[in-house]
PDB file of N, CA, C and O in Angstrom, chain B, residues numbered from 101:
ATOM      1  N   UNK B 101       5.622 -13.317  22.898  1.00  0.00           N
ATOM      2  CA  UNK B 101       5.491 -13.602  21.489  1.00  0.00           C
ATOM      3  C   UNK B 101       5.049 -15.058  21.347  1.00  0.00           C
ATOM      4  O   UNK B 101       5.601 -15.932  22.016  1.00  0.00           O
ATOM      5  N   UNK B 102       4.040 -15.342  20.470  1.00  0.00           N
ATOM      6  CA  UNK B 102       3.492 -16.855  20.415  1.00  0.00           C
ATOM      7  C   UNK B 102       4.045 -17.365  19.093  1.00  0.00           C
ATOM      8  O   UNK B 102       4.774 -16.706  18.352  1.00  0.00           O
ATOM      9  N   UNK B 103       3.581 -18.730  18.852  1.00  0.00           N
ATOM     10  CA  UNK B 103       4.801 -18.972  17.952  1.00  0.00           C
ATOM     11  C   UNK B 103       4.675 -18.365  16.321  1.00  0.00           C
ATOM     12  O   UNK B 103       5.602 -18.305  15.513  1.00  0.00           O
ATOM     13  N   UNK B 104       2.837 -17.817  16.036  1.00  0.00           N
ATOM     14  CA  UNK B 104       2.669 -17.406  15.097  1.00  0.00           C
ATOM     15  C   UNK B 104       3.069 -16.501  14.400  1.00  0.00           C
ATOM     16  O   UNK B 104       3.208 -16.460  13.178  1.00  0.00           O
ATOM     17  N   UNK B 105       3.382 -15.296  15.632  1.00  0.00           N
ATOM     18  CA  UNK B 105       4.183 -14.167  15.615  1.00  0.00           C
ATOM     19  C   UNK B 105       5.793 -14.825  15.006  1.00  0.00           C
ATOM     20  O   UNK B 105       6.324 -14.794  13.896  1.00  0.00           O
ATOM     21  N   UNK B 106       6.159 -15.333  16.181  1.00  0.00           N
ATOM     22  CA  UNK B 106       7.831 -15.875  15.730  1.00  0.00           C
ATOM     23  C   UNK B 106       7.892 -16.197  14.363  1.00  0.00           C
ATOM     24  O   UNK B 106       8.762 -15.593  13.737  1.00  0.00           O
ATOM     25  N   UNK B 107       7.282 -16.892  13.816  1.00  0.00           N
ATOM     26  CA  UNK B 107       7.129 -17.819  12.288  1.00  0.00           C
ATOM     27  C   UNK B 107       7.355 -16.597  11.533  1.00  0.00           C
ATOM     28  O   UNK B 107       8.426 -16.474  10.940  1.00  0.00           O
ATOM     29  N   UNK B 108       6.030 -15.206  11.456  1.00  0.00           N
ATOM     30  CA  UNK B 108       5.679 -14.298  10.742  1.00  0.00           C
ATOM     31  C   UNK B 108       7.179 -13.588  10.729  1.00  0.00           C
ATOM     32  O   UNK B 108       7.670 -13.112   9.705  1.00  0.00           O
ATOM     33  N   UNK B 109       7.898 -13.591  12.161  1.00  0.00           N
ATOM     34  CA  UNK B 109       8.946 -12.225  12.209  1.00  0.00           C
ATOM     35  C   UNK B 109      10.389 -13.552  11.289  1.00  0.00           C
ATOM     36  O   UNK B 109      11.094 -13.029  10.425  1.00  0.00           O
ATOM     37  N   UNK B 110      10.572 -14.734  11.532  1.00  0.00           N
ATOM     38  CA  UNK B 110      11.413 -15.400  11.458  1.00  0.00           C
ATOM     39  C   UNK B 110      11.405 -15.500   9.474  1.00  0.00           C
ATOM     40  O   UNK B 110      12.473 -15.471   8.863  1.00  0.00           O
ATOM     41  N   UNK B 111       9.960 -15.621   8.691  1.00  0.00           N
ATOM     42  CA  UNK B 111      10.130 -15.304   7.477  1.00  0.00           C
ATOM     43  C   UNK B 111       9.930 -14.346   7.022  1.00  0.00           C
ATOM     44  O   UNK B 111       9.921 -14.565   5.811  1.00  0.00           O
ATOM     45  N   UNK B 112       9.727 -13.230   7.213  1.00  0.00           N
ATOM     46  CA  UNK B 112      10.165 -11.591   7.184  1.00  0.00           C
ATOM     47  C   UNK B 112      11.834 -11.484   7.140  1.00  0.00           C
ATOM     48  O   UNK B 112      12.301 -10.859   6.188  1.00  0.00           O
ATOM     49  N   UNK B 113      12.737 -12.045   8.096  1.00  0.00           N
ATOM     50  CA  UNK B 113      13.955 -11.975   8.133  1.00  0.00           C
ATOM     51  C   UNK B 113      14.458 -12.298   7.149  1.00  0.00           C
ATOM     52  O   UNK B 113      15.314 -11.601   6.605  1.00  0.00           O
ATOM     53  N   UNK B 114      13.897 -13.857   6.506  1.00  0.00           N
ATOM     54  CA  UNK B 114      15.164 -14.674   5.891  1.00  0.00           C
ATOM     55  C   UNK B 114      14.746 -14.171   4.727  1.00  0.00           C
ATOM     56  O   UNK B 114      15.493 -14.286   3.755  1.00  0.00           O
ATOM     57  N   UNK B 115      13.426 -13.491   4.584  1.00  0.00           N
ATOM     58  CA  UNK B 115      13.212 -13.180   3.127  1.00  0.00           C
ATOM     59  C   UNK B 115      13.787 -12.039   2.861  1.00  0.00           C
ATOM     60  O   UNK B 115      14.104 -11.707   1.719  1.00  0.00           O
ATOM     61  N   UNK B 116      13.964 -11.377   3.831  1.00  0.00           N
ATOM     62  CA  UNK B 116      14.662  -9.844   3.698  1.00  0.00           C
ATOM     63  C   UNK B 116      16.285 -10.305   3.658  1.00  0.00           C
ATOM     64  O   UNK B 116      17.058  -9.618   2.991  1.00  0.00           O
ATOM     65  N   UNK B 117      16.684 -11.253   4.244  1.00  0.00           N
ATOM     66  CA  UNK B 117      18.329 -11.346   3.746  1.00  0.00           C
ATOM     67  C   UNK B 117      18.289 -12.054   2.521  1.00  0.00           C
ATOM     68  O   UNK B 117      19.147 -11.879   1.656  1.00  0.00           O
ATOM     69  N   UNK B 118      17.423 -12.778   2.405  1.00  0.00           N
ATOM     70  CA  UNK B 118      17.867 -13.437   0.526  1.00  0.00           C
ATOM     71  C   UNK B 118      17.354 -12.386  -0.239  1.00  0.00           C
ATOM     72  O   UNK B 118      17.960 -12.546  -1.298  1.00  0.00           O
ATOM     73  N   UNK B 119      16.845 -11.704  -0.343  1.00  0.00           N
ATOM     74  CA  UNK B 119      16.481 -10.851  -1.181  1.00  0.00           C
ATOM     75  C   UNK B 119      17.740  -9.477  -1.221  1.00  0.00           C
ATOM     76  O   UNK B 119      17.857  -8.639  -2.115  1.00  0.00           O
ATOM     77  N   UNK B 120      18.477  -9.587  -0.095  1.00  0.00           N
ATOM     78  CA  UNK B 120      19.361  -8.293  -0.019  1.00  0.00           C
ATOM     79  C   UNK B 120      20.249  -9.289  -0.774  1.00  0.00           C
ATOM     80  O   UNK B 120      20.569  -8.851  -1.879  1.00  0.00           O
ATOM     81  N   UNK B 121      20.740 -10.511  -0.492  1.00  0.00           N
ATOM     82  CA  UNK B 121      21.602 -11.835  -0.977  1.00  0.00           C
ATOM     83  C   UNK B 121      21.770 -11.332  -2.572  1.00  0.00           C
ATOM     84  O   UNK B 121      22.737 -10.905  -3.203  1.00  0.00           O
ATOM     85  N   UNK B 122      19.927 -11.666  -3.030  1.00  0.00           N
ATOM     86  CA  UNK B 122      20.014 -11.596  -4.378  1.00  0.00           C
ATOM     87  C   UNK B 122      20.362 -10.424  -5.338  1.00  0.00           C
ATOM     88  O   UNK B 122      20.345 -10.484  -6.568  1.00  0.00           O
ATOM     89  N   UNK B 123      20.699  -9.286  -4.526  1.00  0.00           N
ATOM     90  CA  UNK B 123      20.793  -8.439  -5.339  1.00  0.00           C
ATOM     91  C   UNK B 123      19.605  -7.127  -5.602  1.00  0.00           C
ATOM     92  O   UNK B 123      19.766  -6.220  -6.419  1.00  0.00           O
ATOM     93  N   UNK B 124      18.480  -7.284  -4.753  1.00  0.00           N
ATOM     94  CA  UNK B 124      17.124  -6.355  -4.601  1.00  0.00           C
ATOM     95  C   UNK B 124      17.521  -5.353  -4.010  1.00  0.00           C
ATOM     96  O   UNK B 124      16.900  -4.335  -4.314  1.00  0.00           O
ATOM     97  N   UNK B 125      18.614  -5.186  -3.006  1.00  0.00           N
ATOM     98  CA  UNK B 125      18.498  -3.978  -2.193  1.00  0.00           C
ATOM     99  C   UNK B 125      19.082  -2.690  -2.925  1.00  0.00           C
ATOM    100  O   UNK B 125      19.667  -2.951  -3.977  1.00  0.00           O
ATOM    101  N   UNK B 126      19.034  -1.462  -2.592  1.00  0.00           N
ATOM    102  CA  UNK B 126      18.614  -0.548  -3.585  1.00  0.00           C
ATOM    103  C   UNK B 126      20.361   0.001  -3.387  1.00  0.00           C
ATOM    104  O   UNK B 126      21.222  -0.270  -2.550  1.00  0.00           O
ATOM    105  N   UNK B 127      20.344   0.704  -4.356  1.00  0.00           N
ATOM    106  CA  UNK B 127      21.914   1.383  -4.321  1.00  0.00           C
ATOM    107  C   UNK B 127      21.801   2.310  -3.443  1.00  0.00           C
ATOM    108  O   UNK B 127      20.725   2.477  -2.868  1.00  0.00           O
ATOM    109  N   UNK B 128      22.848   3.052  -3.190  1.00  0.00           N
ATOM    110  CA  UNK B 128      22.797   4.513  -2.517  1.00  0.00           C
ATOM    111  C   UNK B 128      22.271   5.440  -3.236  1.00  0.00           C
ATOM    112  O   UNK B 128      21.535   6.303  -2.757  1.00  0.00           O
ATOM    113  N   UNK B 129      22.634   5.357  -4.646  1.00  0.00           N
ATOM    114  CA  UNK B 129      21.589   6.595  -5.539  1.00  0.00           C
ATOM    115  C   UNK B 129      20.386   6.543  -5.312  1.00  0.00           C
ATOM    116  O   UNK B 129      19.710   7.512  -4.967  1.00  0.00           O
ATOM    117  N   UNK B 130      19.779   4.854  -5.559  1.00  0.00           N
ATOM    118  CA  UNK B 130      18.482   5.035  -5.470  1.00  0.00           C
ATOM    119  C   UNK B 130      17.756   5.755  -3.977  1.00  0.00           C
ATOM    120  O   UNK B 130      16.981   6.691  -3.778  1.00  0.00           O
ATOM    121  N   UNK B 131      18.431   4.816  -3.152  1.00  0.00           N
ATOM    122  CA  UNK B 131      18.269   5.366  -2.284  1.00  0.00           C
ATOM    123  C   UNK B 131      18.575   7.076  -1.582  1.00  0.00           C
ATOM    124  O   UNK B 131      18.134   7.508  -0.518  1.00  0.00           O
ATOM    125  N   UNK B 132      19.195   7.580  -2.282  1.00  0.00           N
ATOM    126  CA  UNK B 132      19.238   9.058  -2.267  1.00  0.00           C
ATOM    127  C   UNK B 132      17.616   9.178  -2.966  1.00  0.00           C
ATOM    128  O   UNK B 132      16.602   9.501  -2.347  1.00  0.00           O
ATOM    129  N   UNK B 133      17.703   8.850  -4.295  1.00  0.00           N
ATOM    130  CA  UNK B 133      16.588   9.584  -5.104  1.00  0.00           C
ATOM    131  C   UNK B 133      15.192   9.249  -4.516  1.00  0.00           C
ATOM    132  O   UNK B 133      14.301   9.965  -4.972  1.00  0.00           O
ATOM    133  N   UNK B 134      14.843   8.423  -3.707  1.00  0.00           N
ATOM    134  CA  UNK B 134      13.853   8.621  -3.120  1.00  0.00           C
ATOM    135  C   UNK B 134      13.304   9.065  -1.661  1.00  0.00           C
ATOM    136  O   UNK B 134      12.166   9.208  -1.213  1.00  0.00           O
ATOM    137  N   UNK B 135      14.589   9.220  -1.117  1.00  0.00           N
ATOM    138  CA  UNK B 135      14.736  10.470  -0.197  1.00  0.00           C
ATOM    139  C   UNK B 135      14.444  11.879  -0.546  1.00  0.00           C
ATOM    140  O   UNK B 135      13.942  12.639   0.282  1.00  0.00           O
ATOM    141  N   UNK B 136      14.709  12.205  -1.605  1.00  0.00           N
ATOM    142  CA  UNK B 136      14.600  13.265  -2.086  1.00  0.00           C
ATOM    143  C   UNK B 136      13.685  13.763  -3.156  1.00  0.00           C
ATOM    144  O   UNK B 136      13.599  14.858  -3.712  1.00  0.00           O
ATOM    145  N   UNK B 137      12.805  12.263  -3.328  1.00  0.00           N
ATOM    146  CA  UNK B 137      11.844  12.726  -4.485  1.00  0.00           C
ATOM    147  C   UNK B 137      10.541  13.298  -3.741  1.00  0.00           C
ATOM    148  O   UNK B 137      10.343  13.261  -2.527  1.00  0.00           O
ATOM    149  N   UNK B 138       9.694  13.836  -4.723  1.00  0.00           N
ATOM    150  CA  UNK B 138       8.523  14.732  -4.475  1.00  0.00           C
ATOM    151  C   UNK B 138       7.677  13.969  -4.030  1.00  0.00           C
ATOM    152  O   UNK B 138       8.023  12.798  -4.183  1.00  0.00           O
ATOM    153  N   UNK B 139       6.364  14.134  -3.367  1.00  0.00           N
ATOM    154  CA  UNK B 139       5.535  13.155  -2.476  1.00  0.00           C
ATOM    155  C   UNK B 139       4.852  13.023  -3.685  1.00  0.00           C
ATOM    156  O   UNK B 139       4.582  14.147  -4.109  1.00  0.00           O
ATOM    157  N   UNK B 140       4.444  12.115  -4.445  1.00  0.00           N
ATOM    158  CA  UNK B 140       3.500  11.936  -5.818  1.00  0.00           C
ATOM    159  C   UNK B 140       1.688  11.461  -4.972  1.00  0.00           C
ATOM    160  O   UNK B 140       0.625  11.585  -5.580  1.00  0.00           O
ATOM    161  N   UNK B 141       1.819  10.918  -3.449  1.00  0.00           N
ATOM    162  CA  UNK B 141       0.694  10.619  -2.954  1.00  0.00           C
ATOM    163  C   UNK B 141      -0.274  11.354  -2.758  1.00  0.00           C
ATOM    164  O   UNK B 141      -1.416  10.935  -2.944  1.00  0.00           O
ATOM    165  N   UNK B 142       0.049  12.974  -2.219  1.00  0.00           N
ATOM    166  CA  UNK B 142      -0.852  14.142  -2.272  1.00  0.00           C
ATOM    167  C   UNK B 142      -1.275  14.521  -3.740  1.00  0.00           C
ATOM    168  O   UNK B 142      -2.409  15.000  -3.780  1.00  0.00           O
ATOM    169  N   UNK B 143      -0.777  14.443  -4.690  1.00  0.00           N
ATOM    170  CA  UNK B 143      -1.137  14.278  -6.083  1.00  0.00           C
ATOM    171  C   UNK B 143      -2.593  14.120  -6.491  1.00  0.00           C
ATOM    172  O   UNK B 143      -3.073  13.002  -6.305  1.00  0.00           O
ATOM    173  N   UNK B 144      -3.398  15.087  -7.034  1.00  0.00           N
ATOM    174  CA  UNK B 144      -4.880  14.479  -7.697  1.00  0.00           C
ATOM    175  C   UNK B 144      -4.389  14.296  -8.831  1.00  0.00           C
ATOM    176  O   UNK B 144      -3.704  15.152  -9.391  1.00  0.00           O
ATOM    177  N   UNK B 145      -4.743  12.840  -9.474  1.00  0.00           N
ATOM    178  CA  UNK B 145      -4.375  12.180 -10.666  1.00  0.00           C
ATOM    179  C   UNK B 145      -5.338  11.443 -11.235  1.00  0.00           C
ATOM    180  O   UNK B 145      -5.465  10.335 -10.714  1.00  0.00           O
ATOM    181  N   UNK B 146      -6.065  11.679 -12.133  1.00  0.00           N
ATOM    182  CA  UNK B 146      -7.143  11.668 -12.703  1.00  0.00           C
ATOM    183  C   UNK B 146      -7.385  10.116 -13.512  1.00  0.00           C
ATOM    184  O   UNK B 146      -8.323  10.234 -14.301  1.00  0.00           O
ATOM    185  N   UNK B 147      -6.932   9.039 -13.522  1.00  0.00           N
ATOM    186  CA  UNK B 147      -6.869   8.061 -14.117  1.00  0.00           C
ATOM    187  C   UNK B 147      -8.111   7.393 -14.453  1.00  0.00           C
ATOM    188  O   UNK B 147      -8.353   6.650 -15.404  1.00  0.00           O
ATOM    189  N   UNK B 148      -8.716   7.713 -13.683  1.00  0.00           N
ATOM    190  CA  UNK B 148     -10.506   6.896 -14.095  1.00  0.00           C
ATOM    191  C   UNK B 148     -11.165   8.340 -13.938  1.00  0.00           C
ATOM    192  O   UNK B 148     -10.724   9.391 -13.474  1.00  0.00           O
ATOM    193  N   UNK B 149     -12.662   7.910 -14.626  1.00  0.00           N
ATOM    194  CA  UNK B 149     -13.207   8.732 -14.861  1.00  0.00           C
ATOM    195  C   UNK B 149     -14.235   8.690 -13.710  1.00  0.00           C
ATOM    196  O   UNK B 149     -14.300   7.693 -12.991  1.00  0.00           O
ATOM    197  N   UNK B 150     -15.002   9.711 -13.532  1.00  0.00           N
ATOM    198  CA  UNK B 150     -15.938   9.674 -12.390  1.00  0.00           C
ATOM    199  C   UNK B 150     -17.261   8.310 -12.182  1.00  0.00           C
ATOM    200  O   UNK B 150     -17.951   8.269 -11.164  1.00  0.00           O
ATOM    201  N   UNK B 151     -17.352   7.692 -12.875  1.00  0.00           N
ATOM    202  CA  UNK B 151     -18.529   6.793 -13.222  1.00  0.00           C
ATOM    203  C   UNK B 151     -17.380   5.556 -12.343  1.00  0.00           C
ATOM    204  O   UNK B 151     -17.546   4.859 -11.341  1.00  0.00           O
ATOM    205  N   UNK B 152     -16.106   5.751 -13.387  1.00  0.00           N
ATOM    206  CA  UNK B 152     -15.491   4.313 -12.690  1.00  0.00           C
ATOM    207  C   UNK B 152     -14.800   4.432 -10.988  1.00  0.00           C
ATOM    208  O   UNK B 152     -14.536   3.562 -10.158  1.00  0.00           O
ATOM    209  N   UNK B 153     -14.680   5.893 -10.974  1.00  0.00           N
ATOM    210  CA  UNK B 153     -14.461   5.819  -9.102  1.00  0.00           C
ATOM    211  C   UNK B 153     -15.747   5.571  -8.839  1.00  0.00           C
ATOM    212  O   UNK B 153     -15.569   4.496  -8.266  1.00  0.00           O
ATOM    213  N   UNK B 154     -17.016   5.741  -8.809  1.00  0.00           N
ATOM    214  CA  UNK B 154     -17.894   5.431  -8.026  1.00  0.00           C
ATOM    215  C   UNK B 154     -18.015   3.772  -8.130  1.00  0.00           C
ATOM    216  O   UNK B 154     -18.334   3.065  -7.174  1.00  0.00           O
ATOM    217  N   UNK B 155     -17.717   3.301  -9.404  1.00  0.00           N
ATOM    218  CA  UNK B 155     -17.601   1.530  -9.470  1.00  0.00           C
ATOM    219  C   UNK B 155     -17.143   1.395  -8.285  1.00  0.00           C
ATOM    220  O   UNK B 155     -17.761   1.114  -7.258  1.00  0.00           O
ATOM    221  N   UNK B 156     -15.578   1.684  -8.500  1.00  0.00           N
ATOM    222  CA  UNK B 156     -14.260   1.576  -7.799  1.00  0.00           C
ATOM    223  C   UNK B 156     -14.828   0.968  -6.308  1.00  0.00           C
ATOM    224  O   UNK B 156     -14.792  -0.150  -5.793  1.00  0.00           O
ATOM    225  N   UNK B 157     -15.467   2.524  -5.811  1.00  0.00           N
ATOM    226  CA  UNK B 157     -15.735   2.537  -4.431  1.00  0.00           C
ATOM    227  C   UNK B 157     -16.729   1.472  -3.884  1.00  0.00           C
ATOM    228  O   UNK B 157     -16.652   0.723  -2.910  1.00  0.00           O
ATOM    229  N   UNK B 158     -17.861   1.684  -5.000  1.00  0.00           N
ATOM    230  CA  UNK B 158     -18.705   0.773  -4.214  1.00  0.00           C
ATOM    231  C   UNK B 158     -17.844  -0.657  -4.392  1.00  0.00           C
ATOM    232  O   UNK B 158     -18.244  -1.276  -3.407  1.00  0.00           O
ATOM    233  N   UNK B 159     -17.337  -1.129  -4.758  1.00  0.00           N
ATOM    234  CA  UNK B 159     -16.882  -2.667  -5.412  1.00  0.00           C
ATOM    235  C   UNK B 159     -15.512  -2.635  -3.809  1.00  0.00           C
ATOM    236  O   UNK B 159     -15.559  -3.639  -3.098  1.00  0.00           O
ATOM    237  N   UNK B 160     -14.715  -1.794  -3.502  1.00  0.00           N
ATOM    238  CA  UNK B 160     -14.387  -1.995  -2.139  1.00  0.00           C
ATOM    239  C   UNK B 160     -14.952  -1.793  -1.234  1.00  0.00           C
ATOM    240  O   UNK B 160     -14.506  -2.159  -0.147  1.00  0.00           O
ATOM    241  N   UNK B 161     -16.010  -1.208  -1.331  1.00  0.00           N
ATOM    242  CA  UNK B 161     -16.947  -0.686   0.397  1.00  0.00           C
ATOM    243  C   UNK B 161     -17.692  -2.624   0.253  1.00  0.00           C
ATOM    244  O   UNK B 161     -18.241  -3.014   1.283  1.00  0.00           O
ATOM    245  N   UNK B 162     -17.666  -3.357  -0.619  1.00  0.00           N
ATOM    246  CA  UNK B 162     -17.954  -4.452  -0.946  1.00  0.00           C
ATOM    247  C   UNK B 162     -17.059  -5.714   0.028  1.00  0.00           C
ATOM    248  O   UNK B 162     -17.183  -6.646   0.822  1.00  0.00           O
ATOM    249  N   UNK B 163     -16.170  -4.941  -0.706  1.00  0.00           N
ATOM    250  CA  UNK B 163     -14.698  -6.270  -0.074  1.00  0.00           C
ATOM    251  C   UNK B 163     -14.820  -5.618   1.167  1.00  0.00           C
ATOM    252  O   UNK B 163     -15.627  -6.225   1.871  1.00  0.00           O
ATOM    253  N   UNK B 164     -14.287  -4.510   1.785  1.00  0.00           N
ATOM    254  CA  UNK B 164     -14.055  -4.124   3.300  1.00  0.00           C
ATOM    255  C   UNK B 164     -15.448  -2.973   3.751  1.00  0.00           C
ATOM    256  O   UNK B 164     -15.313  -1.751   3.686  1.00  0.00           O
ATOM    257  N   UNK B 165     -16.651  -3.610   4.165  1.00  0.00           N
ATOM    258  CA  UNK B 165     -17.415  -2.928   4.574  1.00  0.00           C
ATOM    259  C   UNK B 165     -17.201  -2.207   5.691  1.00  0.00           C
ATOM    260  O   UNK B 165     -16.175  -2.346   6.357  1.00  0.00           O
ATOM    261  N   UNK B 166     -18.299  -1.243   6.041  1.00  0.00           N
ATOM    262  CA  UNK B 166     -18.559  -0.624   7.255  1.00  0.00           C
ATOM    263  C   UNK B 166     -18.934  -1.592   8.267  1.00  0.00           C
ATOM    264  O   UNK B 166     -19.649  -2.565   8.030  1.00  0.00           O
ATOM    265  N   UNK B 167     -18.520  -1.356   9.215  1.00  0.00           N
ATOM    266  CA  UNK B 167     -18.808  -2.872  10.592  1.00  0.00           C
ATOM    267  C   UNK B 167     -18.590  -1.607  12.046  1.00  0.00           C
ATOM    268  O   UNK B 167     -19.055  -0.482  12.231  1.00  0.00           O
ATOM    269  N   UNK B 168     -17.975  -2.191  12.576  1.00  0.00           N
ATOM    270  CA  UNK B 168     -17.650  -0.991  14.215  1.00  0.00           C
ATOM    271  C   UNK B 168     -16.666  -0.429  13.628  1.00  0.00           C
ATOM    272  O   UNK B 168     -16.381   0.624  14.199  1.00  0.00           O
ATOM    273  N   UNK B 169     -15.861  -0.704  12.535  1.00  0.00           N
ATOM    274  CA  UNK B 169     -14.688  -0.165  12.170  1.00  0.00           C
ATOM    275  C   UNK B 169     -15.267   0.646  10.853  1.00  0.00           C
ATOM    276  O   UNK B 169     -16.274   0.288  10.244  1.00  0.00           O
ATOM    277  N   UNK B 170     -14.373   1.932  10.476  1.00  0.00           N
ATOM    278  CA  UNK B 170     -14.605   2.327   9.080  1.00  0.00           C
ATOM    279  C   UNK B 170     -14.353   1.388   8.301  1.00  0.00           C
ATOM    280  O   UNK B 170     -13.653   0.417   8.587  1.00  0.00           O
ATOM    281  N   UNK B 171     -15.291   1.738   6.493  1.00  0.00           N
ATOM    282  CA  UNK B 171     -15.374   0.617   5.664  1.00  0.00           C
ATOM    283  C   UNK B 171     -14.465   1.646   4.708  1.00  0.00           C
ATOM    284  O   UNK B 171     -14.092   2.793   4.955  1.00  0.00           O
ATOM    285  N   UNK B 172     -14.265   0.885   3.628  1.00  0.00           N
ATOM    286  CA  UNK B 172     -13.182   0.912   2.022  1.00  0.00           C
ATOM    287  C   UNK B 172     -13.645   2.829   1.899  1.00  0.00           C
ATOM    288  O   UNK B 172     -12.762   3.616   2.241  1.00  0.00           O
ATOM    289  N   UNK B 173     -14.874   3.344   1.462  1.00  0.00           N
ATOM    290  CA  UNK B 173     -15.101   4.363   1.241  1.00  0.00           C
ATOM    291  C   UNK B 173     -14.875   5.758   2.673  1.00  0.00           C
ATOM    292  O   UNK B 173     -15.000   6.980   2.584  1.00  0.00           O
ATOM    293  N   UNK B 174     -14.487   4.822   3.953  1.00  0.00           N
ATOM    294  CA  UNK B 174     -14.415   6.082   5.042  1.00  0.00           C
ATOM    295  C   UNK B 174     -13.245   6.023   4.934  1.00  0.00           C
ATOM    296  O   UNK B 174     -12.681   6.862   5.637  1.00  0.00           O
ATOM    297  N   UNK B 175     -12.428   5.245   4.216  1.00  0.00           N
ATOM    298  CA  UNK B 175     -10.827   5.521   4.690  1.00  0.00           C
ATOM    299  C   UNK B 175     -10.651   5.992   3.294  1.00  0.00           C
ATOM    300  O   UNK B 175      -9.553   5.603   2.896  1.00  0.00           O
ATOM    301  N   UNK B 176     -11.332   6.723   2.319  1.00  0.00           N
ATOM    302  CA  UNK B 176     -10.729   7.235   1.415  1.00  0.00           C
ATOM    303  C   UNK B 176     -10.433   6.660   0.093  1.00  0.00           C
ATOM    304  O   UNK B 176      -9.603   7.153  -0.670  1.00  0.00           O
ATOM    305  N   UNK B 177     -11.238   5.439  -0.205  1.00  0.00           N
ATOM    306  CA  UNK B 177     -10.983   4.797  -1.544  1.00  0.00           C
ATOM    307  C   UNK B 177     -12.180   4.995  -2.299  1.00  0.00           C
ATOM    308  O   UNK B 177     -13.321   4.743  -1.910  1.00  0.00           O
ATOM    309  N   UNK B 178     -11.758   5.577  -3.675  1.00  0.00           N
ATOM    310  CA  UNK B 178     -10.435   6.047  -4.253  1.00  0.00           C
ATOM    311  C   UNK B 178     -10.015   7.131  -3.664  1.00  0.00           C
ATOM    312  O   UNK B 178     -10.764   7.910  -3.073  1.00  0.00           O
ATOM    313  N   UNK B 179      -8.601   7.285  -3.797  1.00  0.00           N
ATOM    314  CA  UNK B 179      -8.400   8.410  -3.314  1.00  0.00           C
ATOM    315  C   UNK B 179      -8.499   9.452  -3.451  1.00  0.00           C
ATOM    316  O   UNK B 179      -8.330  10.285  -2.561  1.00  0.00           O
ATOM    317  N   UNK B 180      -8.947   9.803  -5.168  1.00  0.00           N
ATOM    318  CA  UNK B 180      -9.021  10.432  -5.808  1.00  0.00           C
ATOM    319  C   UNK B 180     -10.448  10.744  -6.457  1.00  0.00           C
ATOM    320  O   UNK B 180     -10.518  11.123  -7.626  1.00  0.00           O
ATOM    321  N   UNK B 181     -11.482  10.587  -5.732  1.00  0.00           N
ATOM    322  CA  UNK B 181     -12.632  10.885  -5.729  1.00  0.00           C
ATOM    323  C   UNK B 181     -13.124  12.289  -5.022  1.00  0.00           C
ATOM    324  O   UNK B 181     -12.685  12.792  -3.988  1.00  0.00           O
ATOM    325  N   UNK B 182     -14.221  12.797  -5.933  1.00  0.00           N
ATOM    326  CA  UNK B 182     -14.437  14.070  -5.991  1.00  0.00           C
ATOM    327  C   UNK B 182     -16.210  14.036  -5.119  1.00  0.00           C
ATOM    328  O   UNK B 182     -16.835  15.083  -4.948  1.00  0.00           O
TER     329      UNK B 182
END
C-alpha cells in the first residue's frame, strides 16, 4: 500500500466514524426496509423525453468517451433509452 492509498483508506475511516458519531447511520428499520425493498433500478422510468436522452447521451459520450475502454453510451447512459 503506498501512501496515497493509506491517506484515501485513512479518510474513508474517520469520515465513516464521524458520520456514524453524528448520527447518519441508519436505524434497524431503515435498514430492514431496504433490505427488503423492491429493486427500483430494473425499472423503465420515463423522466425525459426521447429528444432529451439522446442530448443526455451524446453530452456524456462527451465527458467519458470511447478510447480502448467503453465510452458513457456503451455502458448504458441513459439508462433508460430506447
Amino acid at each position: 500500500m503506498n501512501r496515497r492509498q493509506f491517506l484515501e483508506c485513512a479518510a474513508l475511516l474517520i469520515t465513516g466514524a464521524t458520520a456514524a458519531q453524528a448520527g447518519f447511520s441508519l436505524t434497524e428499520e431503515q435498514r430492514v426496509y431496504l433490505a427488503t425493498a423492491p429493486d427500483y433500478i430494473d425499472k423503465k422510468v420515463d423522466f425525459l423525453s426521447a429528444e432529451q436522452r439522446s442530448t443526455l447521451a451524446l453530452l456524456t459520450e462527451t465527458v467519458i468517451p470511447r478510447t480502448e475502454t467503453p465510452g458513457a453510451i456503451d455502458a448504458g447512459v441513459p439508462g433508460s433509452s430506447s
